[in-house]
C-alpha positions as YAML, in Angstrom:
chain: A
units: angstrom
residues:
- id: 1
  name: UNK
  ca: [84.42, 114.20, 105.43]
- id: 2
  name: UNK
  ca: [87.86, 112.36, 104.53]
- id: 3
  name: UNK
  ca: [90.60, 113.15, 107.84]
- id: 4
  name: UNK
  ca: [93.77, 111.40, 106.50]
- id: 5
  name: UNK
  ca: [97.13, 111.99, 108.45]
- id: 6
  name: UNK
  ca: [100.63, 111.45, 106.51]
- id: 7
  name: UNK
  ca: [103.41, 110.85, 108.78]
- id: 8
  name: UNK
  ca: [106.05, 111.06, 105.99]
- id: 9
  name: UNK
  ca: [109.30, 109.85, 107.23]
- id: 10
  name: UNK
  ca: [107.97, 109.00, 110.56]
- id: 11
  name: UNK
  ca: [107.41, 106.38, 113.30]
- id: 12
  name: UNK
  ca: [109.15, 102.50, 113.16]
- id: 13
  name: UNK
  ca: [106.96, 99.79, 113.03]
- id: 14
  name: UNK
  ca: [107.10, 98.76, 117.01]
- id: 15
  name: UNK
  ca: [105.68, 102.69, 117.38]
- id: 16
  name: UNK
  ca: [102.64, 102.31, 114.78]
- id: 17
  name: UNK
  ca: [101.68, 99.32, 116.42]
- id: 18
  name: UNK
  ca: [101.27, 101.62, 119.31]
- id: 19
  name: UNK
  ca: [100.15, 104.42, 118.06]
- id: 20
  name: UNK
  ca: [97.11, 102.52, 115.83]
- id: 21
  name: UNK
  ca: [96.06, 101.25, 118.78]
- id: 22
  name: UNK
  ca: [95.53, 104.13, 120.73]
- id: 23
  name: UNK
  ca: [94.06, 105.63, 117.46]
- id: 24
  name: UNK
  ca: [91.30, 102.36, 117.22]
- id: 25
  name: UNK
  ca: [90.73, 102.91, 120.76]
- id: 26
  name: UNK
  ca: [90.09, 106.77, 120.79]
- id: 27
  name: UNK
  ca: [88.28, 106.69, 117.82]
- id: 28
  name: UNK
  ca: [85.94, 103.77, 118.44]
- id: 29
  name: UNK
  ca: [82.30, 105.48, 118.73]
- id: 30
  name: UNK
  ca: [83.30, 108.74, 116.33]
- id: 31
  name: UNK
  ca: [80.81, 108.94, 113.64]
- id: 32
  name: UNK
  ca: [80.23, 111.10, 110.35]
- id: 33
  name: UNK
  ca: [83.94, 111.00, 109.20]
- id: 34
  name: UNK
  ca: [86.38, 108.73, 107.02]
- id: 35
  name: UNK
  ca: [89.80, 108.43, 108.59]
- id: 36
  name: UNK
  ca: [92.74, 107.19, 106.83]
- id: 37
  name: UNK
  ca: [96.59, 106.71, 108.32]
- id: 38
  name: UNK
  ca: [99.59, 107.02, 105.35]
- id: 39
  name: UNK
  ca: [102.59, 104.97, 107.82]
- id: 40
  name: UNK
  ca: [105.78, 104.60, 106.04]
- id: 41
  name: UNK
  ca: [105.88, 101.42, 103.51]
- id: 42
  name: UNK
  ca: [108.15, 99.54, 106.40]
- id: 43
  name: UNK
  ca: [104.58, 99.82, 108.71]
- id: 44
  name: UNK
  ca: [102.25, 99.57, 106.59]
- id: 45
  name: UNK
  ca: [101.61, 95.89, 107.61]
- id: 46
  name: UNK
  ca: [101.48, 96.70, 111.31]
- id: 47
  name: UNK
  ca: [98.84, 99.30, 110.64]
- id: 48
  name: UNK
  ca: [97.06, 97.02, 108.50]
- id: 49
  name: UNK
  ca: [96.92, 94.30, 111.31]
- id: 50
  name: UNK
  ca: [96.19, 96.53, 114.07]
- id: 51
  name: UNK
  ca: [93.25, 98.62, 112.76]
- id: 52
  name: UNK
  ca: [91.95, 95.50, 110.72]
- id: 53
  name: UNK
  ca: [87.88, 95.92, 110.82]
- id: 54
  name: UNK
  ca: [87.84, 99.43, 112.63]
- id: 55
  name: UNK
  ca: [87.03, 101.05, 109.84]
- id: 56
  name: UNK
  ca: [90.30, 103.50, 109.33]
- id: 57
  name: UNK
  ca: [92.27, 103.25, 106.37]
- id: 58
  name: UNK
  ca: [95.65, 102.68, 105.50]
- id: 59
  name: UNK
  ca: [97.07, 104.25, 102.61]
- id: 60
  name: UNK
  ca: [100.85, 104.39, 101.32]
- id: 61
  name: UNK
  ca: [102.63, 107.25, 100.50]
- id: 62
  name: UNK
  ca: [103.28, 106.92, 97.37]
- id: 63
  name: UNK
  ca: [102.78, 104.11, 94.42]
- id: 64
  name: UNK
  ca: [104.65, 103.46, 90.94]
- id: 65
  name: UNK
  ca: [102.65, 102.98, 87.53]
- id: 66
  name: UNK
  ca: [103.88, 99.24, 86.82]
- id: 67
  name: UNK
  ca: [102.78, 95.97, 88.41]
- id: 68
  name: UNK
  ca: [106.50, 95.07, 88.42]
- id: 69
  name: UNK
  ca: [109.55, 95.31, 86.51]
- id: 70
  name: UNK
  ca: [113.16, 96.82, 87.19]
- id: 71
  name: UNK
  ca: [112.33, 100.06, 89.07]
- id: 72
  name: UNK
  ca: [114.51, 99.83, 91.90]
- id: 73
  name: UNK
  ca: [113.63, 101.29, 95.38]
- id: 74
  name: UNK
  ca: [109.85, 101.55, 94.32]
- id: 75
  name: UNK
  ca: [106.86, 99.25, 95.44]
- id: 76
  name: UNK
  ca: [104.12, 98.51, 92.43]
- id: 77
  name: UNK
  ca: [100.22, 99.33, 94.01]
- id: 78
  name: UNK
  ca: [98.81, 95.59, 93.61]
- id: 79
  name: UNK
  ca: [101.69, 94.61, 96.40]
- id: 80
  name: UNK
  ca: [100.08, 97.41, 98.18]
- id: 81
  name: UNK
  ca: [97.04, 96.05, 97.81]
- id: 82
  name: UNK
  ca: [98.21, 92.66, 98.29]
- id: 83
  name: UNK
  ca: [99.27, 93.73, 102.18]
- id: 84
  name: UNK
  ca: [95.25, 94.95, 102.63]
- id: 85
  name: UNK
  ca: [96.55, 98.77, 101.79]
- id: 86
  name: UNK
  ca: [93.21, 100.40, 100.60]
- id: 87
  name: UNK
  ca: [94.78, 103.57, 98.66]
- id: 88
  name: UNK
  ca: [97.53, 105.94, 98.27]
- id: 89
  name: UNK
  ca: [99.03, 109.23, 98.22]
- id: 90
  name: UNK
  ca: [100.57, 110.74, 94.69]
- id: 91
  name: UNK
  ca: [102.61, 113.93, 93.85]
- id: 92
  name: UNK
  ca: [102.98, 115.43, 97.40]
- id: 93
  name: UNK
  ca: [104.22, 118.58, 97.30]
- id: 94
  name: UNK
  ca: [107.69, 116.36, 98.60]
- id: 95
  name: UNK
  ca: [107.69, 114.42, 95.99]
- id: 96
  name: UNK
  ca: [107.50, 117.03, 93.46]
- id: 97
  name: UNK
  ca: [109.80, 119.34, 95.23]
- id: 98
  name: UNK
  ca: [112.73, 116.66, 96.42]
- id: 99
  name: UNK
  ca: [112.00, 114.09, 94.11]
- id: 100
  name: UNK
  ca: [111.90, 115.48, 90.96]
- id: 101
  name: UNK
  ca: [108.14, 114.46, 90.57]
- id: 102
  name: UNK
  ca: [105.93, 115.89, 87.28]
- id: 103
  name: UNK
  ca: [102.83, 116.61, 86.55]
- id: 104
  name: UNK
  ca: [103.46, 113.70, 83.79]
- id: 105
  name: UNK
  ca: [104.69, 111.27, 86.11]
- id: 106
  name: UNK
  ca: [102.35, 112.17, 88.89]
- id: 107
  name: UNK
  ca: [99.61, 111.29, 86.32]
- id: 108
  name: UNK
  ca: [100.94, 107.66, 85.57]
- id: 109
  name: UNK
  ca: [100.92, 107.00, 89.38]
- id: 110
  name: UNK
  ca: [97.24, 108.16, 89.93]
- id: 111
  name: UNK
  ca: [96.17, 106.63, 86.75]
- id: 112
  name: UNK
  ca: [98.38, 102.87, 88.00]
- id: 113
  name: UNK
  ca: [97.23, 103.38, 91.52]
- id: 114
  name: UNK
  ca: [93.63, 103.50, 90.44]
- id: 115
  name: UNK
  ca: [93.84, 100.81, 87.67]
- id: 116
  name: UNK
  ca: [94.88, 98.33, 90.30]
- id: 117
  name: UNK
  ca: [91.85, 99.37, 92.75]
- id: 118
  name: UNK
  ca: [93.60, 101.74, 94.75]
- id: 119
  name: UNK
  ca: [91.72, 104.98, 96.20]
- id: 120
  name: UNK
  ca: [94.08, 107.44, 95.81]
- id: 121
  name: UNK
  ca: [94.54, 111.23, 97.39]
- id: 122
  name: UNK
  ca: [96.76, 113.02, 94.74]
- id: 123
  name: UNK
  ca: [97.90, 116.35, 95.56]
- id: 124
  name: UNK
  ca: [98.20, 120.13, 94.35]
- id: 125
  name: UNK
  ca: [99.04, 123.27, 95.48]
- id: 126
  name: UNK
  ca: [101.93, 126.32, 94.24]
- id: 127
  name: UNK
  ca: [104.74, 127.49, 96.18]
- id: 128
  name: UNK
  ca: [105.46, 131.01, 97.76]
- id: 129
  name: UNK
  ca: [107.03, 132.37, 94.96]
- id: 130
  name: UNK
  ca: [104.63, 131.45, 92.61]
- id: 131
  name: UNK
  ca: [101.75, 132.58, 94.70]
- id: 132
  name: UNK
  ca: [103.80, 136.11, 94.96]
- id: 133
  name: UNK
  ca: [103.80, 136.40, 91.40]
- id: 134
  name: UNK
  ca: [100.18, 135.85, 90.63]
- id: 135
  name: UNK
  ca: [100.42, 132.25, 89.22]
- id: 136
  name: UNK
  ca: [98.69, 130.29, 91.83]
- id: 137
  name: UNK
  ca: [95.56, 129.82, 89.44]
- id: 138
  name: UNK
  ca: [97.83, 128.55, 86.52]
- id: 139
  name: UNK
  ca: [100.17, 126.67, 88.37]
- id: 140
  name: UNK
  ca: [96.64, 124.70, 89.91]
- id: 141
  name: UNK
  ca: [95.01, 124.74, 86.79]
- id: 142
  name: UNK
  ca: [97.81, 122.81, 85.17]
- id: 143
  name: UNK
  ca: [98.16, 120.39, 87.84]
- id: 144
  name: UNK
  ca: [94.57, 119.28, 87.97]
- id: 145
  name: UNK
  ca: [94.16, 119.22, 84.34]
- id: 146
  name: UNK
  ca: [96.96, 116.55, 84.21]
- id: 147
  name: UNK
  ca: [94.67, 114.37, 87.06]
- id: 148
  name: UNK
  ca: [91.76, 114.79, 85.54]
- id: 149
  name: UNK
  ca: [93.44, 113.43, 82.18]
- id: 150
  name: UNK
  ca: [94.64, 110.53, 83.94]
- id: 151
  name: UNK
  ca: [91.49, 109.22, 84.97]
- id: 152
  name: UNK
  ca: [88.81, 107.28, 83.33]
- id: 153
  name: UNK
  ca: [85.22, 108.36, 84.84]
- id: 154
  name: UNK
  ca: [84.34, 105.46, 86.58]
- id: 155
  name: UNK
  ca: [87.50, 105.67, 88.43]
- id: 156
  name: UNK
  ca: [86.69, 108.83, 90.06]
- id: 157
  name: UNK
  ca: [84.74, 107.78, 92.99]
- id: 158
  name: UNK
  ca: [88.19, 107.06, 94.10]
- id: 159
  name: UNK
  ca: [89.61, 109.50, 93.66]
- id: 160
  name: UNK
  ca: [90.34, 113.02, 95.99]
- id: 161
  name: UNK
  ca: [91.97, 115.57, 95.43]
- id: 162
  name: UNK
  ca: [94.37, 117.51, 98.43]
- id: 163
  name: UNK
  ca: [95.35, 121.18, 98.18]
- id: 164
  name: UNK
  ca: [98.30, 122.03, 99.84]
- id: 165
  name: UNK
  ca: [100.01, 125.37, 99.84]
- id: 166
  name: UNK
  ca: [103.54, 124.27, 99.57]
- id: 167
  name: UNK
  ca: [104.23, 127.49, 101.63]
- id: 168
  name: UNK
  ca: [102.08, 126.59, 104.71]
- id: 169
  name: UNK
  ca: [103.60, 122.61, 104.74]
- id: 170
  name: UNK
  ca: [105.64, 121.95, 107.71]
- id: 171
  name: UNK
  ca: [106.00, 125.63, 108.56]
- id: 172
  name: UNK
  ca: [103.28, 126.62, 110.79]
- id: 173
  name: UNK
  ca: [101.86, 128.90, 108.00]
- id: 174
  name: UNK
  ca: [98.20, 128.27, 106.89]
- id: 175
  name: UNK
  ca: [96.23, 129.19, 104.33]
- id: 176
  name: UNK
  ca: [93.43, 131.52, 105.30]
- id: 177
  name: UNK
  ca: [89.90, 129.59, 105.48]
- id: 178
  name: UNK
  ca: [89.12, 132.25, 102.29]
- id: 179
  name: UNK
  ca: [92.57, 131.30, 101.00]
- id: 180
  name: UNK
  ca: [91.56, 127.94, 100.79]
- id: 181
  name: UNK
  ca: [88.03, 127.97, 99.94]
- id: 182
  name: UNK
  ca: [89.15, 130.26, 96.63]
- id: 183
  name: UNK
  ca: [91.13, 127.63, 95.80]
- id: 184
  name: UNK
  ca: [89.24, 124.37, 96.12]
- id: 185
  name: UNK
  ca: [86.18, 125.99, 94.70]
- id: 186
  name: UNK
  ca: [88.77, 126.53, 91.15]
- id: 187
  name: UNK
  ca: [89.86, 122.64, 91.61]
- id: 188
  name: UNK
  ca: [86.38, 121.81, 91.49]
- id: 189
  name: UNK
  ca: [85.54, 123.76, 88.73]
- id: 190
  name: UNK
  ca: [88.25, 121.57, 86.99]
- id: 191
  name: UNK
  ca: [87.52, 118.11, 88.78]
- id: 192
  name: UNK
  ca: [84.29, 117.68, 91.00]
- id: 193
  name: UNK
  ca: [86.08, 115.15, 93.50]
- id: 194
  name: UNK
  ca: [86.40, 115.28, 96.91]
- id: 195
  name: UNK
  ca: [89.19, 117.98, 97.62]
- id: 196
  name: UNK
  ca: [91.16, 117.89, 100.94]
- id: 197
  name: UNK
  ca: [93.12, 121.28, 102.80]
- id: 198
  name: UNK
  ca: [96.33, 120.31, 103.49]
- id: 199
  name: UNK
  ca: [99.34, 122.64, 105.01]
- id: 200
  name: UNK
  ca: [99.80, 122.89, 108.83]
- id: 201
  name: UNK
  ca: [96.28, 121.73, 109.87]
- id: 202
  name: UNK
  ca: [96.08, 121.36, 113.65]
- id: 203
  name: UNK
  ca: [93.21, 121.30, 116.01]
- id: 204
  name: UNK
  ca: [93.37, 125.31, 116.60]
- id: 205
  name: UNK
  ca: [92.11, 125.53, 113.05]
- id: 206
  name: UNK
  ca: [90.63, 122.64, 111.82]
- id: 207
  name: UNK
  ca: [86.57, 123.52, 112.72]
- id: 208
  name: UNK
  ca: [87.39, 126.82, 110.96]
- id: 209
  name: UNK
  ca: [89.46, 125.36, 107.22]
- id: 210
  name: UNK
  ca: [86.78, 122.22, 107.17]
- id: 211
  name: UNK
  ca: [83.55, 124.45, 107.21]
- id: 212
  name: UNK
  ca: [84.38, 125.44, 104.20]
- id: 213
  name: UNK
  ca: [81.80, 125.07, 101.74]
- id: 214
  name: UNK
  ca: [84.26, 123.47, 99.23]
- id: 215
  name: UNK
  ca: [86.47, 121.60, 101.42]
- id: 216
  name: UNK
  ca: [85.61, 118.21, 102.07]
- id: 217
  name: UNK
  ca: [88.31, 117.23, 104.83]
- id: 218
  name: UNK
  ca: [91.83, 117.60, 105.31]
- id: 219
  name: UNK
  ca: [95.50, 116.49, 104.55]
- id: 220
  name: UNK
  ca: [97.28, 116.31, 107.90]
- id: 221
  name: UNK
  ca: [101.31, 116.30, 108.67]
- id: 222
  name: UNK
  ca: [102.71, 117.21, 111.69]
- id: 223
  name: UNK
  ca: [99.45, 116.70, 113.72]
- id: 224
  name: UNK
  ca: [98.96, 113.35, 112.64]
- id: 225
  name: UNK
  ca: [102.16, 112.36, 114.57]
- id: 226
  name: UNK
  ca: [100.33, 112.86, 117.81]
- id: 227
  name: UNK
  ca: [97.23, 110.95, 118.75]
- id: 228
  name: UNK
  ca: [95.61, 113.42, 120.40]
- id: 229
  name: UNK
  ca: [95.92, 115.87, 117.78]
- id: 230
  name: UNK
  ca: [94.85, 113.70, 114.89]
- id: 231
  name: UNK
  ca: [91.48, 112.72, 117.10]
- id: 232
  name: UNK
  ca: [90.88, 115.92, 117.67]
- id: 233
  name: UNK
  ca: [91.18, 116.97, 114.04]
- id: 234
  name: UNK
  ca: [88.84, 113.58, 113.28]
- id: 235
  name: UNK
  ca: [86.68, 114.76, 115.74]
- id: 236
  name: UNK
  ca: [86.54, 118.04, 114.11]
- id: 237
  name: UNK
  ca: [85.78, 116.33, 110.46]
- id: 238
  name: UNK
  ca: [83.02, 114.48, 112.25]
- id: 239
  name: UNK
  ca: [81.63, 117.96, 113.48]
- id: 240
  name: UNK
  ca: [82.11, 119.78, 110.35]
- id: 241
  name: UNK
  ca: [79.77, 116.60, 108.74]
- id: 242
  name: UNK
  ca: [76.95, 117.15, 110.91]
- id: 243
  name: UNK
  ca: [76.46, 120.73, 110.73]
...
């Protein structure tokens, strides 16, 4: 069970320094699930320091294709890695939405991330309107298909998958556990990696989305922003392990 939060645009570097702490400290003892923290790039080497050898994770949020070169305002994954950064995320919905991120280009970044020993989380999922009109199988179908073509096999024990509604990110809409389940049981049809439920996870409904028998943890946003939401969502990924 893989608990990873994403803070997006979030926290300075003097308040992930704080908050990793608490996080090392609450979490010390919690058994039976993987947790991983996604900090802004400008704190990624404050989380790194502070959670050093307590087993949580630190991922970016997002990673370019190219070890280097002229790409302005983009960070290449082997100075990730460099920095002790253990993985990233690709293609959040964000990123496709705001940023004018592809399928195609989304590919490149999982298939960089991965070639420079990344783990990666890339992520799926349709929008309203495109649930409303039927296409939510196509539109995931698609997506995954371009992940799965960007990845040799031996690189796929690194790999996960997140499905997030773009319609239940950020707006206190979630998919139903069925809603959900539907879906991740297509994506692994198309990609047997571990899939993640992301879109407005929070402890109220976190036992109920992760005992789902196709969904193998969870994508967190808002909640992750809080320590004492995020443990309790951990602490839910531990529970939804053991049973």
């Amino acid at each position: 069970m893989l608990i990873a939060g994403n803070w997006k645009m979030f926290k300075t570097a003097a308040q992930t320094i704080s908050f990793c702490a608490e996080l090392r400290k609450r979490l010390h003892g919690v058994r039976d699930v993987e947790v991983v923290v996604c900090p802004p790039y400008t704190s990624l080497d404050e989380a790194v320091r502070v959670l050093a050898g307590s087993g949580i994770e630190v991922f970016a949020q997002n990673a370019h294709w190219e070890r280097e070169g002229a790409f302005t305002g983009e960070i290449a994954p082997a100075m990730l890695a460099e920095i002790g950064v253990t993985g990233s995320l690709v293609a959040h919905s964000e990123r496709r939405q705001l940023f004018a991120e592809t399928d195609g280009s989304s590919a490149r970044r999982i298939g960089g991330a991965l070639d420079a020993g990344l783990r990666v989380i890339a992520c799926v999922g349709e929008t309203e309107t495109e649930r409303e009109a039927g296409e939510t199988e196509n539109v995931l179908r698609r997506q995954v298909e371009a992940i799965a073509a960007a990845v040799d096999e031996e690189d796929r024990n690194r790999l996960a998958v997140a499905y997030e509604p773009v319609w239940a990110i950020g707006t206190g809409r979630t998919a139903t556990p069925e809603q959900a389940e539907e879906a991740h049981a297509l994506i692994r049809s198309l990609l047997d990696v571990p899939l993640l439920y992301g879109g407005s996870v929070k402890p109220e409904n976190a036992d109920e989305l992760l005992t789902q028998p196709d969904v193998d943890g969870a994508l967190v946003g808002g909640a992750s922003l809080e320590v004492d939401s995020f443990v309790a969502i951990c602490e839910a990924g531990a529970r939804a392990s053991r049973s």
